[in-house]
C-alpha positions as CSV (number, residue, x, y, z in Angstrom):
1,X,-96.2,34.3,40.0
2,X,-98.5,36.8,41.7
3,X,-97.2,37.1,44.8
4,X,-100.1,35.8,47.0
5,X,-100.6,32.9,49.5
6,X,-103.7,32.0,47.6
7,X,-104.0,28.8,50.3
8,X,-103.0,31.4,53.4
9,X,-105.8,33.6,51.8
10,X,-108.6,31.1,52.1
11,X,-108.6,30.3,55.2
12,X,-108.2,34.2,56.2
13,X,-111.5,34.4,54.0
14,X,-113.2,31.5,56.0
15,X,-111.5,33.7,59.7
16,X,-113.2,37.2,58.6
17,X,-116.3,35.7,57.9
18,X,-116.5,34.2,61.1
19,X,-115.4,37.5,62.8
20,X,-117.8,39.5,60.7
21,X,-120.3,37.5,61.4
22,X,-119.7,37.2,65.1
23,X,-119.6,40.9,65.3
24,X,-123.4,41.9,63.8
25,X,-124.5,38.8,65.6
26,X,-123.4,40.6,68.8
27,X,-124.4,44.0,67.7
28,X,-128.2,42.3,67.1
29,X,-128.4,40.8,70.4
30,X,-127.2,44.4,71.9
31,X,-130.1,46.2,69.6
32,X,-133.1,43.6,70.7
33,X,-132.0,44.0,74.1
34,X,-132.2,48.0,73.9
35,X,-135.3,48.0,71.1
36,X,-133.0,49.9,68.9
37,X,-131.5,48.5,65.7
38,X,-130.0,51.7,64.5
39,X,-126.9,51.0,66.4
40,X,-125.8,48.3,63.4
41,X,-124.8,51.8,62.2
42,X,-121.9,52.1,64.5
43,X,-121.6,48.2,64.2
44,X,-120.7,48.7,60.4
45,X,-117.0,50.4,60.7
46,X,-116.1,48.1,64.2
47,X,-116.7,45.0,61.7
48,X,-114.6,46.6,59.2
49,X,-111.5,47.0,62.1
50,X,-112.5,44.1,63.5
51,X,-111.6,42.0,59.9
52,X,-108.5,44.1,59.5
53,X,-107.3,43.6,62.5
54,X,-108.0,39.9,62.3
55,X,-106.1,39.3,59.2
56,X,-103.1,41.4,59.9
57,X,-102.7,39.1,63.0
58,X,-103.5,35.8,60.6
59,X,-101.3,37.0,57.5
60,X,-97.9,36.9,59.6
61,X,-95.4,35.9,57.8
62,X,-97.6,35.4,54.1
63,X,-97.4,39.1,53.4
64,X,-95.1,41.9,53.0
65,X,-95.0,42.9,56.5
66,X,-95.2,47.3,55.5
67,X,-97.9,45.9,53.4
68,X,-100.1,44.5,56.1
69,X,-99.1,47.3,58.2
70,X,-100.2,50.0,56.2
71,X,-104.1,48.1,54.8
72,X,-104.9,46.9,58.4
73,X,-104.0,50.7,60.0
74,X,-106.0,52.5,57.2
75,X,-108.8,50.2,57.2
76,X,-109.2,50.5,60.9
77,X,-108.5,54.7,61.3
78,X,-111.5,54.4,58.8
79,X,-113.9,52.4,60.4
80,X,-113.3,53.8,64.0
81,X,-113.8,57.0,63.0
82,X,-116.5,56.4,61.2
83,X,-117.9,54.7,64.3
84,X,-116.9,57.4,66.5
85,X,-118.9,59.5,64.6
86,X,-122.0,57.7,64.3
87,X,-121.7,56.9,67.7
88,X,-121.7,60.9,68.8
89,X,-124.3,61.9,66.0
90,X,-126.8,59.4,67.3
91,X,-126.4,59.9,70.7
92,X,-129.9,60.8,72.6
93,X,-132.3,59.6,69.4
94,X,-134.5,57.0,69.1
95,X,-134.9,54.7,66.3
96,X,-133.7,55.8,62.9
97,X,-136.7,56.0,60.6
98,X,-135.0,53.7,57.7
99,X,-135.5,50.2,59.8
100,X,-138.4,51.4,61.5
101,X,-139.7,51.5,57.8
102,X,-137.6,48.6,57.0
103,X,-139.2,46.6,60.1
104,X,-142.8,47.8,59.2
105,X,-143.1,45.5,56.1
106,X,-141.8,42.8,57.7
107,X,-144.3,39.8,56.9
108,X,-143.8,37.7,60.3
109,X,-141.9,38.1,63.2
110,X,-139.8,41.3,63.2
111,X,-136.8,40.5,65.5
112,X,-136.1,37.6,62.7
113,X,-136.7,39.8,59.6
114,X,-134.4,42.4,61.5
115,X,-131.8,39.6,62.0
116,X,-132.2,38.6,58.0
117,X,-132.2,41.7,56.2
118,X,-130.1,43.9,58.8
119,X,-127.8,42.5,60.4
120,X,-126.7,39.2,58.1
121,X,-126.7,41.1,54.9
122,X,-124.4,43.8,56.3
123,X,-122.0,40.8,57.4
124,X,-121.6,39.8,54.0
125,X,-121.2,42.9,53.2
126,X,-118.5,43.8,55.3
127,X,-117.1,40.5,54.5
128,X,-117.3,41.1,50.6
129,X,-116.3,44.7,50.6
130,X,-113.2,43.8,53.2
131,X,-111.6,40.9,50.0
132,X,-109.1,44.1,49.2
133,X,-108.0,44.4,53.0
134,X,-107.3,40.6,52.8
135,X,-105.7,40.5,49.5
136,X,-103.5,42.5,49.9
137,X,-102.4,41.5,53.6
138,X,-101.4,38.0,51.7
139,X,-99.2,39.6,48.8
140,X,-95.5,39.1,49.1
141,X,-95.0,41.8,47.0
142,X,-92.6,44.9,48.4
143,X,-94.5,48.7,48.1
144,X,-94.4,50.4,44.6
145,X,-95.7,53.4,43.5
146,X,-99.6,52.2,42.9
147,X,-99.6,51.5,46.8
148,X,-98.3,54.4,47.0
149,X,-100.5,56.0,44.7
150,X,-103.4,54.2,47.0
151,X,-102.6,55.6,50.2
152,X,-103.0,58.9,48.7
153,X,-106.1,57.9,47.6
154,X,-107.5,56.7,50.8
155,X,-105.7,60.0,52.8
156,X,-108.0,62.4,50.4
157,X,-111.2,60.4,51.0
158,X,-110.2,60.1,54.9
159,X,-110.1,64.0,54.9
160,X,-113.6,64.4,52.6
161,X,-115.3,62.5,54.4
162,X,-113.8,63.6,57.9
163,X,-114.0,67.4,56.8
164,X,-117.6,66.7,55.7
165,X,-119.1,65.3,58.7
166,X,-117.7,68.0,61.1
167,X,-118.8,70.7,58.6
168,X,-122.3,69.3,58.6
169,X,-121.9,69.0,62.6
170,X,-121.0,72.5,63.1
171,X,-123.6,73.6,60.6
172,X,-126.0,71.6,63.0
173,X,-125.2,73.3,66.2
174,X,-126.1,77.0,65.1
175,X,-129.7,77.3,66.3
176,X,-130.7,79.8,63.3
177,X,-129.9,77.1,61.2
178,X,-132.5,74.9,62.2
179,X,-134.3,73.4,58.8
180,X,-132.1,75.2,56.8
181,X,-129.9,72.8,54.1
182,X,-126.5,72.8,54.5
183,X,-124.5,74.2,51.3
184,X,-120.9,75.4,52.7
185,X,-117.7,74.4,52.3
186,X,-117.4,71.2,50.4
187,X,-121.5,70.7,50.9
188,X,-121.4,73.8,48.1
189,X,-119.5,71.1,46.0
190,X,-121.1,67.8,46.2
191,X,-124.5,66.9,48.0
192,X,-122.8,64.0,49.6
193,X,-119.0,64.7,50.3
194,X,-119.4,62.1,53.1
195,X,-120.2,59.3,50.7
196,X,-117.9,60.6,48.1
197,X,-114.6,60.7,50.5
198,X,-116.0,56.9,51.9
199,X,-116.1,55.8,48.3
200,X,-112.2,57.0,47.8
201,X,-111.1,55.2,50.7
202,X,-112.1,51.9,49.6
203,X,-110.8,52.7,46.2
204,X,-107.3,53.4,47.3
205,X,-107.5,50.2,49.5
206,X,-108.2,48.8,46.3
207,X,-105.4,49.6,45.0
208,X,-103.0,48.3,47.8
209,X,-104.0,44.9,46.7
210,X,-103.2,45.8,42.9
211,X,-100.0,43.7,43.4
212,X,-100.8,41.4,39.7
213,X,-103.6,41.4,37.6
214,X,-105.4,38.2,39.0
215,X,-105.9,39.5,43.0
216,X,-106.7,43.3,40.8
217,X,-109.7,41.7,39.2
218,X,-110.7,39.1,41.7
219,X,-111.3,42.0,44.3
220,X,-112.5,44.4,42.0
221,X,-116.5,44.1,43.2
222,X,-115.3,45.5,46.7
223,X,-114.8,48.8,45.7
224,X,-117.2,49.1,42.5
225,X,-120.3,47.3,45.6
226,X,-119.4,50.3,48.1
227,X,-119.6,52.7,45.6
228,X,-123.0,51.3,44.8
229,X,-124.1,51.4,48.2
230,X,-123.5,55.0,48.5
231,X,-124.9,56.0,45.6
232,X,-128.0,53.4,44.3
233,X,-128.1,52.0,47.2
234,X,-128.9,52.9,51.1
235,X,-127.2,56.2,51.1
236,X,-127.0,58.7,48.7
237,X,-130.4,57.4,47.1
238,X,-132.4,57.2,50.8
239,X,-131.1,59.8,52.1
240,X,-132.3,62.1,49.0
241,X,-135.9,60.8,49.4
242,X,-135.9,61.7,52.9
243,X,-134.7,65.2,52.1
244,X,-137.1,65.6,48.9
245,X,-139.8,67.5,50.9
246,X,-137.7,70.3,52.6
247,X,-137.5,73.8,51.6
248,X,-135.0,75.0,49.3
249,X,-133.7,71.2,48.7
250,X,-134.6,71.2,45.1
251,X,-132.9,74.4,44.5
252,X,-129.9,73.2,46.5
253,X,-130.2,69.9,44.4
254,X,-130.3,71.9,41.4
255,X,-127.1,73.6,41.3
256,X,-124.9,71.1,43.5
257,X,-123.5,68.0,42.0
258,X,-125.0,64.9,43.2
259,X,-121.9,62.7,44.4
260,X,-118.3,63.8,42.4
261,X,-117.0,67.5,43.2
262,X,-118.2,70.0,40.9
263,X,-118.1,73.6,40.8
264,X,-122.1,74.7,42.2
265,X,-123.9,76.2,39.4
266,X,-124.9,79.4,39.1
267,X,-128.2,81.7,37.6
268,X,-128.6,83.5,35.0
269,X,-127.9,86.4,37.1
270,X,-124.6,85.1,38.0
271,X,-126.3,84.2,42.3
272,X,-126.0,80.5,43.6
């Protein structure tokens, strides 16, 4: 026995990819209206709430109720945070230069190729990457120690990536900093503590679904995909390209550590 409502979990699978779905398809229509797609940015952590929310209402009574509790609230802290920051960062700018790009090689009509490569791939996405939020919302199992172990987890990538963003925000308001990189406080550590702290988080909600060894493995591509993402994929990797040019990157690149915290490197001479 595993402890899930495997039959209870299907049909919540069939649910989230409805509400996923319904929430880029919404998001699209909002960015065609306004001629600005980079708001699927925000879109991405509401779809992530949205699915939480959605099976913690659906799983009542198939899950251990602290269980449900405790996924649904730290998935959705996450994602409207994360949204609440986009939201603010973005504010006043035009279209972000990754889907103008993007939208530039589309071969035929752009609103569809938006709608194809945008905004139904990061419904799957959210869909794929949300299995451990569902999972575990369908385990009968009472909280032990790895859940435990979990939420810890998730708490220290919360506060990376949290601590991260405003560091980088506060960097951004000094005026004399203008074109200079940011390399303070954990930026002196990692290139990327954002990514890095969003990377734990789905890892420790991971491990709230850890509740046997068959929903472990069967959910196991959510948190290894998001990692991925941030680091092969459309963040770590894009966001380096676009920074390649600027001076005093490549020395900043040279003696922080790309993604995990590391001690910055130091010269010969002993200087960062």
């Amino acid at each position: 026995m595993t402890g899930t409502n495997w039959a209870a979990l299907g049909v919540n699978l069939a649910a989230c990819a409805a509400v996923a779905g319904a929430m880029l398809l919404a998001t699209f229509a909002v960015a065609v209206r306004r001629g600005l797609h980079r708001i699927v940015d925000i879109a991405w952590g509401l779809a992530f709430a949205a699915v939480a929310l959605a099976t913690w209402l659906l799983s009542a009574g198939h899950g251990d109720d602290w269980r449900r509790l405790l996924v649904a609230a730290a998935t959705a802290v996450w994602g409207l945070r994360l949204a609440a920051h986009i939201a603010w960062r973005s504010r006043g700018h035009g279209e972000d230069p990754r889907y103008a790009a993007l939208l530039d090689k589309a071969p035929g009509n752009r609103t569809l190729y938006a709608l194809r490569t945008v905004y139904v791939a990061q419904a799957a996405l959210v869909w794929l990457i949300s299995l451990p939020v569902q999972a575990a919302s369908y385990s009968s199992q009472p909280l032990g120690p790895l859940a435990w172990c979990g939420i810890a987890v998730w708490a220290l990538g919360l506060a990376f990536e949290a601590v991260g963003d405003h560091q980088l925000a506060r960097f951004k308001e000094e005026p004399a900093n203008r074109g200079r990189i940011m390399d303070r406080g954990l930026w002196a550590w990692t290139r990327h503590p954002n990514y890095f702290g969003d990377s734990l988080v789905w890892w420790g909600l991971y491990l709230l679904a850890c509740t046997a060894w068959q929903p472990a493995l069967a959910v196991l591509i959510a948190p290894v995909l998001m990692t991925l993402l941030l680091t092969v994929g459309s963040g770590k990797r894009l966001l380096e390209k676009h920074m390649a040019d600027r001076p005093g990157y490549a020395e900043y690149a040279a003696r922080t550590s790309g993604f995990l915290p590391l001690p910055p490197k130091t010269s010969v001479g002993g200087t960062r």
